[in-house]
Every structure is written in structure tokens, then in C-alpha cells.
C-alpha positions in Angstrom: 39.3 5.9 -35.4 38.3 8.4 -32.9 35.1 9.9 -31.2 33.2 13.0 -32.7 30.7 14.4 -30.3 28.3 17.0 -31.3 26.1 18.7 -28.9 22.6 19.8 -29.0 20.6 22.1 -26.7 17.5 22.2 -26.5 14.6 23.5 -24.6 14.0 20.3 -22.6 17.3 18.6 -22.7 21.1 18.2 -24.0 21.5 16.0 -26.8 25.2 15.0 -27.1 25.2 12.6 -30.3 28.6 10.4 -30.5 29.7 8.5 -33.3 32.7 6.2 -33.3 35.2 4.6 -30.6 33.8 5.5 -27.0 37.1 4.1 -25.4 40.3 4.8 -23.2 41.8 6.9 -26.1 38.6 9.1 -26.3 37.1 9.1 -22.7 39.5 12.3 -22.0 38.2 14.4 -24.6 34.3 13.3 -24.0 34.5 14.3 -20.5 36.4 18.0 -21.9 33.3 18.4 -24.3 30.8 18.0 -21.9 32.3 19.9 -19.0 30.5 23.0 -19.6 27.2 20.6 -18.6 26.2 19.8 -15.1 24.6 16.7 -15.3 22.8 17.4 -11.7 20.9 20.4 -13.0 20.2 19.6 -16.9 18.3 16.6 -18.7 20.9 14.7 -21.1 20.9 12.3 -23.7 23.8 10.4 -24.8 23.0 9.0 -28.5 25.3 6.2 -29.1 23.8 4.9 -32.7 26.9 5.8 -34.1 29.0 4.4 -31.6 31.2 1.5 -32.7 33.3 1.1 -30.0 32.3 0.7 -26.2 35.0 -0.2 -23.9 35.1 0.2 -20.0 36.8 3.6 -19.5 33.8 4.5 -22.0 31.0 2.7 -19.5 32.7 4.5 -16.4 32.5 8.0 -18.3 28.7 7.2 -18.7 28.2 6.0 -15.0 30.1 8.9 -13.7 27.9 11.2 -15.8 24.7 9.1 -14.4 26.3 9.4 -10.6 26.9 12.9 -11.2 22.6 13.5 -12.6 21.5 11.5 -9.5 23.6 14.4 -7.4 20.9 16.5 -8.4 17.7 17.3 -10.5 19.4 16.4 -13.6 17.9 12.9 -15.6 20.5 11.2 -17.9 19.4 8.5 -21.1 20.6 6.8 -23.6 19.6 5.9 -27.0 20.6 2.7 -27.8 19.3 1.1 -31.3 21.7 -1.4 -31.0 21.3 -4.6 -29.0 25.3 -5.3 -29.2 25.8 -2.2 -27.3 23.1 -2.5 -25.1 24.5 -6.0 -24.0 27.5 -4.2 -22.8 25.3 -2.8 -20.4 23.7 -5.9 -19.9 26.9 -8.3 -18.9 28.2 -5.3 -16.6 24.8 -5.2 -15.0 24.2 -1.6 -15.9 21.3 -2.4 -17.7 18.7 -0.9 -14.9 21.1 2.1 -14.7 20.0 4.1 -17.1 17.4 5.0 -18.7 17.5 3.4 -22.1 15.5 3.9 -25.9 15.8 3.2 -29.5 15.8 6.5 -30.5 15.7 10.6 -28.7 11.7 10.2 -29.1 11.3 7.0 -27.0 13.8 8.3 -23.9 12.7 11.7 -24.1 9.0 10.1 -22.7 10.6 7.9 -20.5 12.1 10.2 -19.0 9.7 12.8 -18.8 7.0 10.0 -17.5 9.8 9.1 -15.1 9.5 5.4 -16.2 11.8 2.8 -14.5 15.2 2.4 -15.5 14.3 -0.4 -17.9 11.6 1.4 -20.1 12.2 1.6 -23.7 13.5 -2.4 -24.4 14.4 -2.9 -28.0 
């Protein structure tokens, strides 16, 4: 199927909205898309309601983004509508990772109230 990834910018943040197959096939061009971000130094928000498709090279592109915002001053969240994608997170114990909400509204104040990890539960 693919991935399209559109990105946003905005005052406050990135918005990087994703819809279909976040997998091994797509990981390469995710990471190209995004290069000309440094997670360490700007707020970003991966919106995966249109995501179909989360496998592990997918989870490790979104750690490595996370590892990469805790390098610096940069925040990372998801939004996550969907509680089959959120139990990926869940089973892999990356649930407390990240910061995680329904929709760009509920992480954006998580985030900027520097909630913990699990704020935004769905």
C-alpha cells in the first residue's frame, strides 16, 4: 500500500500526518522526509490516525526519532485515536515512551504542560 507523509509547520510544532503502512518497506522514505527536522531542537507530532500498518522497523523509526528529541530541547507525540495501534506500543512496553493523545489538541497540552509520558489515555 505504501506510506504518504505530509508535513506541517507550525508556529509551535511540526505536524507530520501519516496515513497507511508504517513498515520495513516505508521506514526509508519516512526517515528521508523528515531529515530536514532535528528532532532535538523542534516540537513534533507524529499523527498516525491514518496509519494501517505498524510494524517494528516502524516502532524503531519512532523511538529513534524520540531518542534523537531527548538529545535536546525538542518534545516528540503521538496521536493515537486508535487503541489497536496504541497496544503496539503497549506489548513492546513503549507505552510510557511517548507522549500519547487522541487527537493534535490533546498532545499539543500535554506536551506543553509537560505531562508524564502517559497523559492523554484513550
Amino acid at each position: 500500500m505504501g506510506l504518504t507523509v505530509t508535513t506541517d509547520e507550525r508556529d509551535d510544532l511540526v505536524l507530520v500526518t501519516l496515513g497507511g503502512e508504517l513498515d520495513i518497506y516505508t521506514v526509508p522514505s519516512f526517515r528521508q522526509d523528515l531529515d530536514r527536522f532535528d528532532p532535538a531542537e523542534v516540537q513534533m507530532v507524529i499523527d498516525l490516525s491514518d496509519v494501517t500498518l505498524l510494524d517494528s522497523s516502524g516502532l524503531g523509526a519512532l523511538v529513534s526519532l524520540l531518542n534523537r528529541a531527548r538529545g535536546g530541547t525538542g518534545r516528540l507525540g503521538l496521536v493515537c485515536p486508535h487503541r489497536h495501534l496504541r497496544r503496539v506500543f503497549e506489548i513492546t512496553g513503549l507505552r510510557r515512551a511517548f507522549v500519547f493523545g487522541d487527537d493534535l489538541d490533546a498532545v499539543r497540552a500535554a506536551l506543553a504542560g509537560e505531562e508524564s509520558p502517559t497523559s492523554g489515555n484513550g
